[in-house]
C-alpha positions in Angstrom: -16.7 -66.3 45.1 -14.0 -66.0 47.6 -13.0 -62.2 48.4 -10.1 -61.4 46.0 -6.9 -60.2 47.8 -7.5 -56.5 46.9 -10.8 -56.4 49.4 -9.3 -58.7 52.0 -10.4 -56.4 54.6 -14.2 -55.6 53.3 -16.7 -57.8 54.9 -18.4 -60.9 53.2 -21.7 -59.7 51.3 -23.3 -59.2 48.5 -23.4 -57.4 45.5 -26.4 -56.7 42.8 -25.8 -56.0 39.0 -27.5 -53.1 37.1 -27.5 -53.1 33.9 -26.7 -50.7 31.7 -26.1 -49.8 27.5 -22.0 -49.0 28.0 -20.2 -49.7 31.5 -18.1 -47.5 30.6 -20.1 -44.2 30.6 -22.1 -45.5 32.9 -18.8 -45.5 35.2 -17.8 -42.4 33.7 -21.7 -40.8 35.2 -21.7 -42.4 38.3 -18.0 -40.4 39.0 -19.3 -37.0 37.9 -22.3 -37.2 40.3 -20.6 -37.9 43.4 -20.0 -41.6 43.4 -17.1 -43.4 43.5 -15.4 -46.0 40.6 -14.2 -48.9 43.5 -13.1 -51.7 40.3 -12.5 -50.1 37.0 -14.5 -51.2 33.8 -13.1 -54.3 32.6 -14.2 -57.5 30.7 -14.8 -60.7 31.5 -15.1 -63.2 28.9 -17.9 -64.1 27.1 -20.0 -62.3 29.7 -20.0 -58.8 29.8 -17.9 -55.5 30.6 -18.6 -54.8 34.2 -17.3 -52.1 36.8 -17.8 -51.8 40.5 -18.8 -48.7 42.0 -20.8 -47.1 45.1 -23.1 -43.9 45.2 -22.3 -40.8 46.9 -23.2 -41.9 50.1 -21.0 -45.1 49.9 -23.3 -48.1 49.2 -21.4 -50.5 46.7 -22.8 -52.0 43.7 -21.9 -53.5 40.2 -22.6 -52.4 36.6 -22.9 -54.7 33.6 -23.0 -54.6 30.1 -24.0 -58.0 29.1 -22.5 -59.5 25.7 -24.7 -60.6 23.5 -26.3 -64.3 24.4 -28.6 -65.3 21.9 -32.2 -66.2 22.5 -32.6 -65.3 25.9 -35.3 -66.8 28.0 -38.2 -64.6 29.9 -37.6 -63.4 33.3 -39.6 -65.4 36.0 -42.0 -63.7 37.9 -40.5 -61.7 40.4 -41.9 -63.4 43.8 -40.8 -67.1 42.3 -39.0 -68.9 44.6 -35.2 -68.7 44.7 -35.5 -64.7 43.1 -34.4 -62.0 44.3 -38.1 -60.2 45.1 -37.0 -57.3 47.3 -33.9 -55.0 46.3 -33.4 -52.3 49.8 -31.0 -49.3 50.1 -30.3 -48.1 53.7 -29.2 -45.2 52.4 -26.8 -42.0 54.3 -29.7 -40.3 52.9 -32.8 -41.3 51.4 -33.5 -38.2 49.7 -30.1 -38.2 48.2 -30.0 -41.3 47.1 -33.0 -42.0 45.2 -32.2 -38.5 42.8 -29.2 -40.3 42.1 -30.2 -43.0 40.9 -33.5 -41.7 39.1 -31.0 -39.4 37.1 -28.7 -42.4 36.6 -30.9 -45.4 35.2 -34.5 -44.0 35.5 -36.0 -45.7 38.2 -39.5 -44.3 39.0 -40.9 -43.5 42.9 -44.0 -45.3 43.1 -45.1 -44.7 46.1 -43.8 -43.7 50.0 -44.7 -44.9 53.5 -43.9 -42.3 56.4 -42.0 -44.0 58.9 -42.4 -41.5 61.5 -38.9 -40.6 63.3 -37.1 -43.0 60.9 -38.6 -40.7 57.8 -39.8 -41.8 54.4 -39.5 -45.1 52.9 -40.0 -44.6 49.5 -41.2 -47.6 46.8 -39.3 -47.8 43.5 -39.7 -49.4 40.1 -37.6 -49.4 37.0 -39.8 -47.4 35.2 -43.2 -46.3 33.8 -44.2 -43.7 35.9 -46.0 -44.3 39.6 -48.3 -46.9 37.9 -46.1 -49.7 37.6 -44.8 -52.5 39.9 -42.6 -51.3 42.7 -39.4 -53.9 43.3 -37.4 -52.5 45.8 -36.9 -49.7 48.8 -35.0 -46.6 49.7 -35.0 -45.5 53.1 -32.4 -43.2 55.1 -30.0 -45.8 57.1 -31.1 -46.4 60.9 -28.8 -46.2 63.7 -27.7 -49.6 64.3 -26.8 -49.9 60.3 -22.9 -48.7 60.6 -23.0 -47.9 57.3 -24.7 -47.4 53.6 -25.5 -50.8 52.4 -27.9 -52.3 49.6 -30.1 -55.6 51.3 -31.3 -58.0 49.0 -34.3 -60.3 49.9 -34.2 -63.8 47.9 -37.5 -65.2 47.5 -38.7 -68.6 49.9 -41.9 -70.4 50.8 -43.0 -69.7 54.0 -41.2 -68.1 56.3 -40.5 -69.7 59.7 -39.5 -73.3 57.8 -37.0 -71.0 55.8 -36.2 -69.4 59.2 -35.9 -72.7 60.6 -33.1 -73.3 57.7 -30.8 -70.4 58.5 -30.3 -71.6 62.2 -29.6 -75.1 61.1 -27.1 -74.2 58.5 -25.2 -72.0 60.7 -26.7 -68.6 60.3 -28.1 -66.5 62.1 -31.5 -64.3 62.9 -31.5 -60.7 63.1 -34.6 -59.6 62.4 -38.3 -61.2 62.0 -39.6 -63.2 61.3 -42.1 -60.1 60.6 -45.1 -59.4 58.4 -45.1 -56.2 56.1 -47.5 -53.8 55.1 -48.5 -55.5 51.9 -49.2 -58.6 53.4 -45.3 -60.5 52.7 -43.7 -62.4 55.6 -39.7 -60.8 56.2 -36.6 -62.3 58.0 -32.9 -61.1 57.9 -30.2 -63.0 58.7 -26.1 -63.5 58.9 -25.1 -66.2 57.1 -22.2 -68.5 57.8 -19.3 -66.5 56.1 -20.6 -63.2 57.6 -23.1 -62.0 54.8 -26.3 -60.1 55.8 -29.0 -60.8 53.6 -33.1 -61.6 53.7 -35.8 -63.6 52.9 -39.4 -63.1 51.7 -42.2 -65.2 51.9 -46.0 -64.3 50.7 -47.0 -67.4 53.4 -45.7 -67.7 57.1 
């Protein structure tokens, strides 16, 4: 969607959904442990109740309380192509950060990487303890991102042809194309309107 009038001056980018029970208190929590209410809870029709908020630090993000949709199909596999298979915070403080949002929803650390000078990187699921399937990141910010900010990586296959795609659409490369440590192909990018975002690939 186009930015409305009232964030004219924000930059183009996007914006993840967590769900929650009752926007409302969730808004009402996120306040009364540091973060900040950014779009009031409100409706929109025959969706949900949604507010948009940010954590203490100042990344932004959206909360939903979906209505009720019927028979609701099962959730593809998280690496399928066209998913979102990676969900990053650069955080102003790693540490910070993640007991926020462990107290808040109950994500679970599943495991860390040391990063040397750029300190812990630390693996997080929605849930059952450090057993289960990490789908995202937390790491303290690094210098040359200006500020808090949540990266999301949209599944592709193979890497350098998607690569290939963002130059001839009009984007641009900022990073990678890179392996990981578990073996996934990364590459971030600038889209056309301004947008950061970044692709994963289990192939080159």
């Amino acid at each position: 969607m186009a930015c409305p009038d009232d964030c004219r001056d924000a930059p183009p980018g996007w914006l993840g959904y967590v769900s929650v029970p009752d926007a409302d208190a969730a808004a009402a929590r996120i306040e009364a442990a540091g973060g900040r209410i950014l779009r009031a809870p409100a409706d929109i029709p025959d969706v949900g109740r949604f507010a948009v908020v940010a954590d203490p630090g100042g990344a932004a993000f959206m909360i939903m309380t979906p209505q009720p949709q019927g028979e609701v199909p099962p959730p593809l596999p998280r690496m399928h192509p066209g998913n979102v298979g990676w969900h990053e915070l650069h955080a102003e403080d790693g540490e910070t950060a993640f007991a926020f949002y462990r107290d808040l929803f109950g994500w679970r650390e599943v495991s860390t990487m040391d990063m040397g000078c750029y300190g812990t990187y630390r693996l997080w699921g929605l849930g059952g303890g450090s057993d289960g399937e990490a789908i995202g990141g937390m790491m303290t910010r690094m210098p040359q991102t200006p500020q808090p900010v949540w990266n999301y990586y949209f599944v592709v296959q193979g890497i350098d042809a998607a690569a290939e795609r963002i130059r001839a659409a009009g984007g641009r490369i900022t990073n990678g194309p890179m392996a990981v440590p578990d073996g996934s192909w990364i590459v971030s990018g600038i889209d056309p309107q301004g947008a950061h975002f970044s692709l994963v690939s289990e192939t080159k």
